[in-house]
N, C-alpha and C positions, 0 to 999 in steps of 0.2 A: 242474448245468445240462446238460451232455452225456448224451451214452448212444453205442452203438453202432453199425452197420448189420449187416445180414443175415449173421445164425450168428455172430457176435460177441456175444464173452460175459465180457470183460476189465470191471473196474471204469471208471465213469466219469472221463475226464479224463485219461486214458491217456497218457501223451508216449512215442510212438514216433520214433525216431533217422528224420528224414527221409530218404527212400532215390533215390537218382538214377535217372530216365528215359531211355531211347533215343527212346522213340516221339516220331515228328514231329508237333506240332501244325498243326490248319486255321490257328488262328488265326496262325500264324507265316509263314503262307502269303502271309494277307490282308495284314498289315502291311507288303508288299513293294510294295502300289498307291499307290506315289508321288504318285499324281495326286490320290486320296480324302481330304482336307480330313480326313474324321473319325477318317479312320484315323492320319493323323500326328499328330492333337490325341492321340489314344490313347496311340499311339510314344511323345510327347514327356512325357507325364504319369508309363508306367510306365518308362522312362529314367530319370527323377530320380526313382523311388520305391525304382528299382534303386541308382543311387548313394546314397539316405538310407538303404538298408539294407547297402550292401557300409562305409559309413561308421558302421556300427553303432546306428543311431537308428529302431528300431524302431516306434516311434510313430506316424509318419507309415503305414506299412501303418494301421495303426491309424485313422490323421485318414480313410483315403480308405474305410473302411468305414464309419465316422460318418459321412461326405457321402452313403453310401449310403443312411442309414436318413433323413437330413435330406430328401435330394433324391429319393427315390425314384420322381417323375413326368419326371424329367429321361432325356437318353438316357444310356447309359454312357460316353460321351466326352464329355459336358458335366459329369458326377459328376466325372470325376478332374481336368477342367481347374479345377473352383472347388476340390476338396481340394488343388489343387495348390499355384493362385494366392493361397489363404488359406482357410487347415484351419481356423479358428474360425467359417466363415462358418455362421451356422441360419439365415437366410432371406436369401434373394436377390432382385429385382427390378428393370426397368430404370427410368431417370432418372425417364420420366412414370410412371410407374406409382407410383413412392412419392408425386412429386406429387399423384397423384389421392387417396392415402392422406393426407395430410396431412403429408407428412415429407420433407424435402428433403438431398438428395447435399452432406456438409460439406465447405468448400473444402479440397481438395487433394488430396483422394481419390481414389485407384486404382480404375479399374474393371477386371472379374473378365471376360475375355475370354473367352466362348463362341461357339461358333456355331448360328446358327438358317437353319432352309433356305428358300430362295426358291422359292417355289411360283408358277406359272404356268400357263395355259392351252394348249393346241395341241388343232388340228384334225388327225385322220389324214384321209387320202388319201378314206378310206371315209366316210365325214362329209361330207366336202365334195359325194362324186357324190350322197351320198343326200339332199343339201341338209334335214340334219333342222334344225331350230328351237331345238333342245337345245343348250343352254350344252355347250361342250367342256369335259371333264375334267381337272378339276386335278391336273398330276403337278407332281412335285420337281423343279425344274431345278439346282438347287446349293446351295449353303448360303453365307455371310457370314458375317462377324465382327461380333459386336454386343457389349453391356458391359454388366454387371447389377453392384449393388453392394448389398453387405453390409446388413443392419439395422442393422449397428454404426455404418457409415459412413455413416449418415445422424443428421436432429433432426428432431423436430417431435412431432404429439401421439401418446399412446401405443396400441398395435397389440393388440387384444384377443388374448386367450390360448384354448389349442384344450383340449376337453376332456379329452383324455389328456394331459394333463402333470401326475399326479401318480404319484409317483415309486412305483413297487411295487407298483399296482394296473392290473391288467390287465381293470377293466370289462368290458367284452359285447365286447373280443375276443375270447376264450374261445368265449362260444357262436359267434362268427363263424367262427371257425379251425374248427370242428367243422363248420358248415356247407360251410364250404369244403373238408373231408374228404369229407362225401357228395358233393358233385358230382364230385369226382374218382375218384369210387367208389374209396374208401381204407376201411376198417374201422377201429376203434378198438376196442381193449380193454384191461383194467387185469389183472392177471398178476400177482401173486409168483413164479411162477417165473423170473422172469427176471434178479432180484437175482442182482449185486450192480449190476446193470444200472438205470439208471433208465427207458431203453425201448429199443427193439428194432423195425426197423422190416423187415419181412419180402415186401417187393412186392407193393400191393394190400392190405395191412395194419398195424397199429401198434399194438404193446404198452405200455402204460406201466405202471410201478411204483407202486401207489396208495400212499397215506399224504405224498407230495411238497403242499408252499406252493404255492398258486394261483399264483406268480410262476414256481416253480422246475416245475412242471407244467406252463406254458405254454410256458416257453424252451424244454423239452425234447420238447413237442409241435411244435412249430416245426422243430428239427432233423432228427428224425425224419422231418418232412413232406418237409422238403429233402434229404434223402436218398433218401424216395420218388419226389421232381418227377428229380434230379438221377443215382441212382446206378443204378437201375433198370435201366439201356440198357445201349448195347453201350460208353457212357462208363466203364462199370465196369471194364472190363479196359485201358481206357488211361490210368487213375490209379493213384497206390499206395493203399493201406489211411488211410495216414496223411493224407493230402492231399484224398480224401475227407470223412475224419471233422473235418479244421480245415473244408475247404468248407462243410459242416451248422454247423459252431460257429460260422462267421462270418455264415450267413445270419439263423442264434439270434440273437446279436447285435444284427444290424442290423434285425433286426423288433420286438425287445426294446427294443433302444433307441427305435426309431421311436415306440412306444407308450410310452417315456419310464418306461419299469423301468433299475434301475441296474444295470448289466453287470460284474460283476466281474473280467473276463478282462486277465489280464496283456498288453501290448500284444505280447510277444516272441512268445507264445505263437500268434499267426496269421502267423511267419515260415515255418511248417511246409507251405505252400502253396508256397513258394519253395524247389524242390530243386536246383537249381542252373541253368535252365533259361527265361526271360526268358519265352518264348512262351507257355512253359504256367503259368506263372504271372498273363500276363496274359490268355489263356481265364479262367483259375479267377477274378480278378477280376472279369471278364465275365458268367459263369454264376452267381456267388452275387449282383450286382446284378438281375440277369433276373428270376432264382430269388424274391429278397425283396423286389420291386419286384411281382411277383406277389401274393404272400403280403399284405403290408400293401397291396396296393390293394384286396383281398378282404374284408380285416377291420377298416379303417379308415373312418370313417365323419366326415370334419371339419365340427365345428359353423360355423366362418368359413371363406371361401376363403382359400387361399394367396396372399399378395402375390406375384405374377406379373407380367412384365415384358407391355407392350399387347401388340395384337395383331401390330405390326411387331418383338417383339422377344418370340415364341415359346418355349417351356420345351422343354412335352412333341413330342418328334418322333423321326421315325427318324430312327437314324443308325448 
């Protein structure tokens, strides 16, 4: 499933010894704004993702990258709060919204704490002398605490199924992901010389290894991609080799699984993100949600909508 990034030429699937960082993360920075609602939902998720893994229970890294591929319309501090509040959750919605579906919240049931922002109106100063006629501009005034609850934690009639959920076949995301290489003006080519390598992804372009299963050719174009979206920059020299190359494997992952191919990766095996260093561990969560939230919004095409919470109790937003 793996491969490389730039002049790397080690066999796929490499386990390099994780190596410790001095460099200070932004994001270690942000997490210091007490006041930001999204940023302590953030804090509080990779805090206890931090203790499921100093407690040895790797899995959970694991649940909150499935929440990635599950939720990927969501922002990244609403992904880690429902991986958090209940790692089995695949579809979320609020109370009316299953109502409108036909399925109702069974008694006793916990709802999955997110938040959604309050948008509101203002006039600036300049508006008012110009007395225009034009509705004022809706910005963010804050966010709230609202509740969406599980498919599980609900009854009633049953929820039509989306067309990529069969397990192994990666349908016309292929030609999507390809399309989604041209606009980012990325190249693609197929190489033997690159073996023992399944691809190789060189800035502004991407080699793959021909002869690879449409499944095992797709995950591995995916990685690659994420290596191109992610490794390209000046991010490159403040990661190690290693922490990159799990970054690209998790985004593989989480696009692979989105489109409902079965992932065979050990759950231990994306602790390699976590070099001893909380801050940049929770960046790297950040950027492969971004990163894959990108990818599958590009090549995903849902024949049903998503049960989504109404209009008072919002998915997709910043945060």
């Amino acid at each position: 499933m793996s491969t490389t990034d730039l002049s790397t030429t080690t066999a796929p699937h490499r386990k390099n010894a994780a190596l410790r960082t001095t460099s200070e993360s932004p994001y270690q920075q942000r997490t210091t704004q007490k006041d930001n609602p999204t940023q302590q939902l953030i804090r509080q998720a990779v805090d206890f993702l931090l203790q499921q893994l100093e407690a040895g229970k790797s899995e959970t890294l694991t649940a909150y990258l499935a929440a990635m591929a599950r939720f990927h319309s969501y922002s990244f501090g609403n992904i880690l709060a429902i991986a958090r509040q209940r790692p089995t959750a695949s579809r979320v919605a609020g109370f009316s919204t299953w109502k409108e579906l036909g399925r109702f919240v069974k008694r006793g049931e916990k709802g999955i704490q997110i938040l959604a922002p309050i948008v509101g109106h203002r006039r600036t100063k300049n508006d008012q002398e110009q007395q225009t006629e034009d509705k004022p501009r809706p910005v963010l005034i804050g966010f709230r605490a609202v509740y969406v609850f599980d498919v599980a934690q609900t009854e009633g009639v049953d929820l039509p199924e989306f067309e990529h959920n069969v397990s192994g076949d990666v349908g016309g995301h292929r030609d999507r992901l390809i399309e989604f290489l041209g606009r980012q003006n990325i190249a693609l080519d197929y190489t033997e010389n690159i073996a023992p390598a399944l691809g190789v992804s060189y800035g502004g372009k991407i080699a793959l290894l021909p002869g690879q299963s449409k499944a095992e050719e797709f995950v591995t174009l995916v990685h690659e991609v994420a290596h191109e979206l992610l490794h390209k920059t000046d991010r490159r020299t403040k990661t190690t080799a290693t922490v990159r190359e799990t970054e690209a494997e998790a985004v593989a992952f989480i696009v692979g699984q989105g489109i409902g191919l079965e992932m065979g990766r050990a759950s231990s095996d994306y602790i390699q993100m976590y070099v001893g260093n909380a801050g940049l561990l929770a960046e790297s969560l950040e950027v492969v949600q971004r990163t894959s939230a990108v990818i599958l919004g590009a090549i995903t095409v849902e024949a049903v909508p998503e049960a989504t919470p109404a209009a008072e109790e919002p998915v997709a937003e910043v945060a």
